[in-house]
MIMI-832968 format. One record per residue (C-alpha): residue number from 1; x, y, z. Coordinates in nm, 3 decimals, m for minus. Example, Ala and Ser with C-alpha at 12.3 -4.5 7.8 and 13.67 -1.06 7.14 Angstrom:
2
  pos     east    north       up
    1    1.230   m0.450    0.780
    2    1.367   m0.106    0.714
This chain:
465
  pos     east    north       up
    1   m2.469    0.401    3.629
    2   m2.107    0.522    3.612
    3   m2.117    0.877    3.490
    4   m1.973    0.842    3.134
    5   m1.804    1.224    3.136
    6   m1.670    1.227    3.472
    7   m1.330    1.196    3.405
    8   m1.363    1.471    3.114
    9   m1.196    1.731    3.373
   10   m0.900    1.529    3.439
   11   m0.822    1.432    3.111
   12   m0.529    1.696    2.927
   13   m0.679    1.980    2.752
   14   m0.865    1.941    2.394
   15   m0.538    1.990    2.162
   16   m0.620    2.338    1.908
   17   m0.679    2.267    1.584
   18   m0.356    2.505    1.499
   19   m0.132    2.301    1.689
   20   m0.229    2.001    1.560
   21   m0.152    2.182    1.202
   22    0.175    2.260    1.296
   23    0.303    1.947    1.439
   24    0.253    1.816    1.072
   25    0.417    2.045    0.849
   26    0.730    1.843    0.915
   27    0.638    1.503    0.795
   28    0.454    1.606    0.473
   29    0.654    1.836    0.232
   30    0.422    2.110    0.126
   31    0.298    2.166   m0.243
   32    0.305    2.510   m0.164
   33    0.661    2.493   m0.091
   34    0.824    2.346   m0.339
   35    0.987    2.610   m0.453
   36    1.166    2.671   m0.179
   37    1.318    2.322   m0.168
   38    1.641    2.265   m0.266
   39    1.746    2.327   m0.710
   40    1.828    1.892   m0.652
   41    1.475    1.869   m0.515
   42    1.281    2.065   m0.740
   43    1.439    1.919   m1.065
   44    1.385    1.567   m0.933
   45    0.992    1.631   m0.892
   46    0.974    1.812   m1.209
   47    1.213    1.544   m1.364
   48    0.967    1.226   m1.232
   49    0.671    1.427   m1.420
   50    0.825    1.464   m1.720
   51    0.933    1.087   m1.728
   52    0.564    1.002   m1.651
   53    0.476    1.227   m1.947
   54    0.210    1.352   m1.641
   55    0.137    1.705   m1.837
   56   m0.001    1.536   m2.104
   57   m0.156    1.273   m1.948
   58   m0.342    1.545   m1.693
   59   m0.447    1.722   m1.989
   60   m0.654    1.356   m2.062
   61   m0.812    1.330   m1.682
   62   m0.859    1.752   m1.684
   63   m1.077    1.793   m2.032
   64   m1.445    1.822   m1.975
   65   m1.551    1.648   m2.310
   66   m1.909    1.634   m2.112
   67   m1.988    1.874   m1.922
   68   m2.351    1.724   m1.781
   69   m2.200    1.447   m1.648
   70   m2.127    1.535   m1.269
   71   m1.867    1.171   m1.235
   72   m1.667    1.265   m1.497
   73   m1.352    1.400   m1.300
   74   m1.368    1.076   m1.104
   75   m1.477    0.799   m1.376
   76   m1.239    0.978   m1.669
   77   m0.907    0.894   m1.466
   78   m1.046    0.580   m1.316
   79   m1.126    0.400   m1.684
   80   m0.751    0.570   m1.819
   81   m0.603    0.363   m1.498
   82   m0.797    0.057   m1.600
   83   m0.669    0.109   m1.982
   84   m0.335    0.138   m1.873
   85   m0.334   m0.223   m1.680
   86   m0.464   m0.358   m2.008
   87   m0.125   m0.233   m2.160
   88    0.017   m0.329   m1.876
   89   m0.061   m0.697   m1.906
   90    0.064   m0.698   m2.230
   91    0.402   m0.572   m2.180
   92    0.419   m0.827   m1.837
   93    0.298   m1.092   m2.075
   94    0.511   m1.034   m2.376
   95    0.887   m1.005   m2.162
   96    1.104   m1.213   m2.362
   97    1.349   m1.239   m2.064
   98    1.324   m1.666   m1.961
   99    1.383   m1.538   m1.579
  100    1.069   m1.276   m1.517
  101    0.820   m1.460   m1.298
  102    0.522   m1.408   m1.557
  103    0.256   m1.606   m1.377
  104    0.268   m1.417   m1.071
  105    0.237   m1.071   m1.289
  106   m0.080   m1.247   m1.494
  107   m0.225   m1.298   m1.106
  108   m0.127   m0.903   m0.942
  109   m0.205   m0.765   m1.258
  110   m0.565   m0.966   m1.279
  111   m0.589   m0.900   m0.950
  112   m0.522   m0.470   m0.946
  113   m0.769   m0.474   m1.276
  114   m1.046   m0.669   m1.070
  115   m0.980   m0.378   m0.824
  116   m1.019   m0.094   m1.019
  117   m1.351   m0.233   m1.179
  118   m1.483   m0.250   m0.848
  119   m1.429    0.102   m0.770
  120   m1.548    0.200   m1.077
  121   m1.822    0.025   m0.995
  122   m1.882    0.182   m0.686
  123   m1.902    0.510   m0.847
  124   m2.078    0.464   m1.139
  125   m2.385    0.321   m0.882
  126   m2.453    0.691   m0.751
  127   m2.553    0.808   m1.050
  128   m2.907    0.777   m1.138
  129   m3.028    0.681   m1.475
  130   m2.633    0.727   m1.595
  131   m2.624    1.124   m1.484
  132   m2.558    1.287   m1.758
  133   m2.332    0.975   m1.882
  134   m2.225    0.916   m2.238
  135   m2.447    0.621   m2.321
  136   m2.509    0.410   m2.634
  137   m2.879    0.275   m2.545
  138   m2.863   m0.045   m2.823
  139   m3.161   m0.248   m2.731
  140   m3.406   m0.075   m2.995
  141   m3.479   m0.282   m3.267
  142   m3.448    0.086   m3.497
  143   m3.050    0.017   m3.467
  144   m2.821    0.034   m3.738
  145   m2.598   m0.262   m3.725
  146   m2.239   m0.196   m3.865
  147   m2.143   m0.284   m4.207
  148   m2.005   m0.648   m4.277
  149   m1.604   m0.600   m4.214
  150   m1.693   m0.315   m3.974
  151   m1.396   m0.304   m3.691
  152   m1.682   m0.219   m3.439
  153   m1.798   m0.570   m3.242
  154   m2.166   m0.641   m3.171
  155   m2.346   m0.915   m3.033
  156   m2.724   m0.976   m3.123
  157   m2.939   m1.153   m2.870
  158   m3.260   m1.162   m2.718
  159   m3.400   m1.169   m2.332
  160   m3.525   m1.461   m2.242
  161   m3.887   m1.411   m2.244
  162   m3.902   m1.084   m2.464
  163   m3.886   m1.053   m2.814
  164   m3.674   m0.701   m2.768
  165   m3.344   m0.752   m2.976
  166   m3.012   m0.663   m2.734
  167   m2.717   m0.542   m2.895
  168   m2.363   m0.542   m2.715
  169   m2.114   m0.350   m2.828
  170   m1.744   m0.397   m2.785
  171   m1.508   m0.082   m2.786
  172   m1.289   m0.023   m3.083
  173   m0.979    0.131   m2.907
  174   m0.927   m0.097   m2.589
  175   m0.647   m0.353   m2.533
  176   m0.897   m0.563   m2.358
  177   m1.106   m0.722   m2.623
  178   m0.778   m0.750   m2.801
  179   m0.582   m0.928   m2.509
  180   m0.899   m1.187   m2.504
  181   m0.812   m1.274   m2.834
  182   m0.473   m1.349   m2.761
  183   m0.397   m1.686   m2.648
  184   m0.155   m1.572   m2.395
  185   m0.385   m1.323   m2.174
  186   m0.718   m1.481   m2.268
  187   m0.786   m1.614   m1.957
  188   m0.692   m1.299   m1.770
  189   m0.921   m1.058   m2.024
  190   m1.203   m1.343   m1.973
  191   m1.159   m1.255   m1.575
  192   m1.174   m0.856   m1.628
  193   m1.476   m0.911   m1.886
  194   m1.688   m1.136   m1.602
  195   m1.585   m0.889   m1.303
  196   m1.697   m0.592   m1.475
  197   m2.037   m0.789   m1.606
  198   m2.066   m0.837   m1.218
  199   m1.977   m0.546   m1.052
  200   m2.173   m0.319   m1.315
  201   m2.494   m0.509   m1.193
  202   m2.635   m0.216   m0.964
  203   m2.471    0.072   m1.208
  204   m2.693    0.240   m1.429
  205   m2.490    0.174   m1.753
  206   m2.193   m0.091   m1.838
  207   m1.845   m0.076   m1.986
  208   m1.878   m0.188   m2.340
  209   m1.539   m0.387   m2.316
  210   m1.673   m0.708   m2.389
  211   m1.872   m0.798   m2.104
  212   m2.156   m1.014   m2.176
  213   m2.414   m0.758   m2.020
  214   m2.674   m0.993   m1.955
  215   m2.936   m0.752   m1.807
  216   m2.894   m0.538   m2.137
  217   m2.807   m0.239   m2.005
  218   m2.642    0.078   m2.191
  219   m2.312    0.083   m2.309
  220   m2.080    0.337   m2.200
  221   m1.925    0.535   m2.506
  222   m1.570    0.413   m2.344
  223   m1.371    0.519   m2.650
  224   m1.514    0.862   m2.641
  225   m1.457    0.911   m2.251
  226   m1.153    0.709   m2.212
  227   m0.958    0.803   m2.532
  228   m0.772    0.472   m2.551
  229   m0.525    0.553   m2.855
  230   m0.469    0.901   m2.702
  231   m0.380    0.739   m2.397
  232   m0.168    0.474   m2.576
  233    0.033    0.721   m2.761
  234    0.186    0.788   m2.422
  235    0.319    0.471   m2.339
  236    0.671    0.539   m2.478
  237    0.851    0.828   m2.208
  238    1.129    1.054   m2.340
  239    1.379    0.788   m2.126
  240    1.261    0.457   m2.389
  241    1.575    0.477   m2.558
  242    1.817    0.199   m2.707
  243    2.058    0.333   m2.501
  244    1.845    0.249   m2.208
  245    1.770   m0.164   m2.351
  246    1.601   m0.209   m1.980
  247    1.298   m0.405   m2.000
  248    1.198   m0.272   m1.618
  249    1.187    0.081   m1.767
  250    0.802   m0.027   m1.914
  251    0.745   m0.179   m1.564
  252    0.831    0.089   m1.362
  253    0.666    0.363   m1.537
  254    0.359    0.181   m1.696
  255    0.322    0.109   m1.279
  256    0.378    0.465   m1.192
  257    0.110    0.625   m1.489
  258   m0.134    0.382   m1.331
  259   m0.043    0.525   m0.952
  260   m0.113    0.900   m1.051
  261   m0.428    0.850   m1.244
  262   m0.533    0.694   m0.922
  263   m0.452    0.978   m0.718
  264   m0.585    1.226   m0.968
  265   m0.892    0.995   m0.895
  266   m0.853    1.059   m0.479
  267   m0.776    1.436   m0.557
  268   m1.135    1.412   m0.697
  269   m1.339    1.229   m0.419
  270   m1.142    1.426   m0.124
  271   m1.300    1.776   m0.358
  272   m1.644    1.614   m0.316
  273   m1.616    1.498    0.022
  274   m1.602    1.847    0.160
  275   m1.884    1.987   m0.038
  276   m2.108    1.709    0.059
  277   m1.980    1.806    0.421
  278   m2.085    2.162    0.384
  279   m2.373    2.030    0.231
  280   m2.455    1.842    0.520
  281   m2.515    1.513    0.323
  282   m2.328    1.272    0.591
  283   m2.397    0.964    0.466
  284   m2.299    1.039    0.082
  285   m1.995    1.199    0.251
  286   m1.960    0.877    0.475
  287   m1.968    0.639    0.118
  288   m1.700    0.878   m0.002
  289   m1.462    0.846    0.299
  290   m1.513    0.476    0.244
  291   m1.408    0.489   m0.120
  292   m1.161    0.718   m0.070
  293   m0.990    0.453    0.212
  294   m1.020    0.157   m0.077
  295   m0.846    0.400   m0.320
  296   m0.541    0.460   m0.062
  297   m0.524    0.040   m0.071
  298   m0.552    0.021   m0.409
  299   m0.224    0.274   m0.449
  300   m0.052   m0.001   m0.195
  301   m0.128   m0.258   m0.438
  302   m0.037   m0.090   m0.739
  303    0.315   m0.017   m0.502
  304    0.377   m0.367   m0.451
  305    0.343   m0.446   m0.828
  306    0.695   m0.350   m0.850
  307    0.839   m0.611   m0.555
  308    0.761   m0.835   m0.922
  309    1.055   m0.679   m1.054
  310    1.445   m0.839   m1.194
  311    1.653   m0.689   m0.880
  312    1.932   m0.637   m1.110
  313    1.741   m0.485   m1.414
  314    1.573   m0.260   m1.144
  315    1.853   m0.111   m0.965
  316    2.035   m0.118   m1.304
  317    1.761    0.120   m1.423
  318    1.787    0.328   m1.094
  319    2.097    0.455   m1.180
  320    2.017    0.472   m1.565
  321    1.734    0.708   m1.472
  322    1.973    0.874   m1.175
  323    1.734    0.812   m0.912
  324    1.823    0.920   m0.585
  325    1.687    0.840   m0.249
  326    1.995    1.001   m0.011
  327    1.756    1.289    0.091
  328    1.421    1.184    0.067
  329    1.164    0.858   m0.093
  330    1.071    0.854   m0.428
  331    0.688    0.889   m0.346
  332    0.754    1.267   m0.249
  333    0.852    1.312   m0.572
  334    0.503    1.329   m0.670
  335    0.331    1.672   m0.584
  336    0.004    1.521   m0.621
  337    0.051    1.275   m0.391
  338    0.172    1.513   m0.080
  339   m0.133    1.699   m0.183
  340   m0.413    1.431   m0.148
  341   m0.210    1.329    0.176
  342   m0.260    1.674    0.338
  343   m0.588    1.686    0.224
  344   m0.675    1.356    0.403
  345   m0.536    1.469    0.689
  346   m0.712    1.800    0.682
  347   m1.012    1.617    0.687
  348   m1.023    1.672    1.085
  349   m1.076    2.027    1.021
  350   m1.441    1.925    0.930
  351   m1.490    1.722    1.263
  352   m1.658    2.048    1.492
  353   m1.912    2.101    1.196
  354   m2.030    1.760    1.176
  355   m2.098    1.729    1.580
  356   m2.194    2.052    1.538
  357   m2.026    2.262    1.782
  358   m1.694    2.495    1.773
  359   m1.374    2.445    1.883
  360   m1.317    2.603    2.269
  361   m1.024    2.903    2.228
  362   m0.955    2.778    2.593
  363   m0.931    2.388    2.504
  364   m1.168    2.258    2.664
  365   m1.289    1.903    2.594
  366   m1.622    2.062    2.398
  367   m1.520    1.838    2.035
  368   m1.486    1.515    2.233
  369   m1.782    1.578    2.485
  370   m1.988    1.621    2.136
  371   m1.770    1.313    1.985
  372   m1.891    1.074    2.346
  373   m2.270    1.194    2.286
  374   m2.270    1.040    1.954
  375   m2.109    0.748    1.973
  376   m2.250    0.666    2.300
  377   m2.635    0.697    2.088
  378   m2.694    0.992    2.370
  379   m2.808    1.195    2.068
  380   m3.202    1.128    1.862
  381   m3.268    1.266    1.540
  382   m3.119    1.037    1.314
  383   m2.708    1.080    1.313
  384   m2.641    0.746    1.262
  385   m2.504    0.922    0.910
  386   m2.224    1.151    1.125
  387   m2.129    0.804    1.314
  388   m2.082    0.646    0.992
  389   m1.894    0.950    0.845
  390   m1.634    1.009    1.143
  391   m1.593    0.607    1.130
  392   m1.477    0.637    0.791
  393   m1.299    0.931    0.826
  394   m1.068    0.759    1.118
  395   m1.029    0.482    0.872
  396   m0.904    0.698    0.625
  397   m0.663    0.833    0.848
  398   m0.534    0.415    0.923
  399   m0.503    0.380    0.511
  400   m0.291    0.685    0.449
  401   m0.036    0.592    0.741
  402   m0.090    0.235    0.596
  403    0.040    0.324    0.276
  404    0.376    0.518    0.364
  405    0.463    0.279    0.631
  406    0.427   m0.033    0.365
  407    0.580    0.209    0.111
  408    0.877    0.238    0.369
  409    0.897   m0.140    0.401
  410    0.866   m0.177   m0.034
  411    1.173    0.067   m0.076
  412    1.379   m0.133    0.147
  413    1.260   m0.489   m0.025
  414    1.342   m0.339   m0.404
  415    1.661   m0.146   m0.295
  416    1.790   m0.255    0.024
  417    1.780   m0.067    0.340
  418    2.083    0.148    0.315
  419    2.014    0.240   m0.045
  420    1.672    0.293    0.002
  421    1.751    0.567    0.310
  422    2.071    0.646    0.191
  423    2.197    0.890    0.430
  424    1.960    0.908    0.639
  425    2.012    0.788    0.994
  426    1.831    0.401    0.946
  427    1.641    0.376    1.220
  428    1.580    0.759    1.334
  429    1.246    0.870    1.365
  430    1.338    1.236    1.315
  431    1.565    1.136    0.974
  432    1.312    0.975    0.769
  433    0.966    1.101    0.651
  434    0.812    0.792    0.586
  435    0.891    0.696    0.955
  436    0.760    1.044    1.100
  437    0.416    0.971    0.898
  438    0.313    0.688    1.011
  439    0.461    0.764    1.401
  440    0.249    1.069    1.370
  441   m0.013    1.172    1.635
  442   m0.394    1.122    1.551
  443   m0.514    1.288    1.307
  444   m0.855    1.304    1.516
  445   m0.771    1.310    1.869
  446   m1.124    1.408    1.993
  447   m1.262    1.109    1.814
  448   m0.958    0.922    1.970
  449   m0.986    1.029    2.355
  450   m1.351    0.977    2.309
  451   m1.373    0.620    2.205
  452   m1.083    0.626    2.461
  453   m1.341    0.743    2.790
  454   m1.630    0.523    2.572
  455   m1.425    0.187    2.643
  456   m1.331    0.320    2.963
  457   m1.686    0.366    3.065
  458   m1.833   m0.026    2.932
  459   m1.511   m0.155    3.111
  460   m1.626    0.017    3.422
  461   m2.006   m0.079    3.343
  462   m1.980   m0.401    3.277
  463   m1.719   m0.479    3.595
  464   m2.017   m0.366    3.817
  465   m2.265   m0.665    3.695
């Protein structure tokens, strides 16, 4: 058999993990350094939060209201997202202008809710017996049932089979039970209600949004966790003016509220992919990488929610808002977003733990030698979890340059090409950030050059039968 590290020797030296670093400061602006950007810089990142209103809305994702419940961080953010596409429906739903194309916003915005109840989903189903979660357990026949004219909604019903009594609860606060009352989004809230009775199947507990929660599960106190009328009271930014009379102002930052929650949501799972790292847990760190890479998509799609939008309303509201895009793209105003990107990035600098061995000071192939013995099954003792974890990991890395390379391409559709890289050299690598991020190097290169040698070697292998 062809020896699968022979060519190891002539192959260029493993890359330091400090290099690597430094060849990336460029592309990403630093958090850290934002004070040293320019006065026009600063102000427009601090001006974009204010217009978001994201103070007080992080003061919603940040407060602990329950402190056993270990999902909190992730689920609090996630359900205020979902909330927020409820509102958002209705504003799409309720534009009085004859020319806004409202059936294809009823189909992205069913579509981004179904999307978000599926990650929810998926992290609600770690939990075991709820985990500390706020639950209303109504299936004991000892219940109280409201008062007649009571704004609270309950269903009584009974398993087939059982004479248990089953009470469903709707929440008080939510747009959604409301928006299946309304003739208009009906069908949409109908959708939303069925995906969530579906996707909740393996989760401990349900929504309590007007699902029909068939297997009689526990209903999540959603008003208490999700604070829909505190959230609510922040739909109107300190721009909604009638000065402004620009029905893409709602649009644009209804969109953009939805887009941060989600990465406050990514700043979470990135926090708890290192410690289950550390931990050594690989494949609960793997299932994290995975949902991280489906939350990266989902900010694409809530992105491309926008392409929906009036092109003269839009860029009409661009300069209304003085939005400028001569020196850099609007996604770096967002601090939080430049920080879950580094952090997914810096996600390599967990690679020599999980095979186990330390970087060579002399750079020497040592990561990828470790990287080829794993994925070439060289290695017992169970660590099928560290294949699955560095496979999601690399897929990470594909979602992130994903995103700013379709964000790139999204500027251009809404704003044209020279507007949207205003004086920026179109076409220069070195010019445009978006264009350096996704034209960077690997984030994993020992993972790279050994799948690399891996293909090299079955090529080889299977030329000689």
């Amino acid at each position: 058999m062809v020896d699968l590290y022979r060519k190891t020797k002539t192959m260029s030296p493993e890359i330091s993990l400090a290099k690597i670093s430094n060849t990336y400061h460029s592309a990403i602006p630093s958090p850290t350094r934002l004070a040293d950007r320019s006065n026009s810089l600063s102000s427009a990142a601090l001006a974009y939060e204010q217009y978001l209103r994201l103070p007080e809305l992080a003061s919603l994702w940040t407060a602990r209201d329950f402190p056993d419940w270990d999902s909190e961080p992730l689920l609090k953010p996630a359900l205020q997202a979902l909330e927020i596409t409820f509102r958002f429906i209705s504003v799409a739903l309720s534009d009085p202008r004859p020319y806004a194309d409202r059936r294809e916003w009823s189909r992205r915005l069913e579509s981004l809710a179904c999307r978000q109840v599926e990650l929810i989903a998926a992290v609600s189903e770690a939990e075991e017996s709820g985990g500390g979660a706020p639950v209303s357990d109504l299936s004991s026949s000892s219940r109280i049932l409201p008062r007649a004219g009571s704004s609270l909604s309950r269903e009584v019903w009974k398993l087939p089979g059982s004479a248990k009594a089953v009470v469903n609860r709707t929440s008080e606060s939510s747009l959604l039970p409301r928006l299946a009352a309304w003739d208009k989004s009906e069908g949409i809230a109908t959708k939303i209600q069925l995906e969530i009775e579906c996707q909740m199947r393996r989760s401990p507990f349900t929504l309590g949004l007007g699902e029909p929660n068939l297997s009689g599960k526990p209903n999540l106190e959603y008003d208490r966790v999700c604070r829909p009328s505190d959230l609510h009271a922040l739909k109107r930014g300190p721009f909604d003016s009638r000065r402004l009379r620009n029905r893409e102002n709602e649009s644009f930052f209804t969109a953009h509220q939805i887009l941060e929650s989600w990465i406050r949501v990514a700043n979470g799972i990135l926090a708890r992919i290192g410690e289950r790292i550390d931990g050594g847990d690989w494949e609960s760190a793997a299932g994290d990488c995975w949902l991280l890479e489906r939350t990266w998509k989902l900010l694409s799609e809530i992105e491309d929610l926008l392409l929906l939008t009036d092109p003269d309303d839009f860029l009409r509201l661009k300069n209304q808002l003085a939005i400028q895009t001569e020196s850099e793209a609007l996604c770096f105003r967002s601090t939080a977003l430049i920080e879950i990107t580094r952090s997914s990035r810096d996600l390599r600098m967990k690679v020599p733990a999980i095979l186990g061995v330390e970087v060579d000071p002399k750079g020497g192939p040592r990561v990828q030698e470790a990287a080829m013995k794993l994925f070439h099954h060289e290695i017992d003792g169970g660590d099928d979890g560290k294949i699955h974890l560095l496979q999601a990991m690399m897929a990470v890395e594909a979602a992130v340059k994903r995103f700013f390379f379709g964000y790139g391409q999204w500027t251009v559709a809404v704003m044209g090409s020279v507007e949207a890289r205003g004086n920026r050299v179109i076409g220069s690598e070195g010019s445009d950030p978006l264009i350096r991020l996704f034209m960077e190097p690997p984030y994993f290169p020992s993972l790279d050059a050994a799948k690399t040698f891996l293909g090299d070697f079955w090529r080889r292998e299977d030329g000689r039968l």
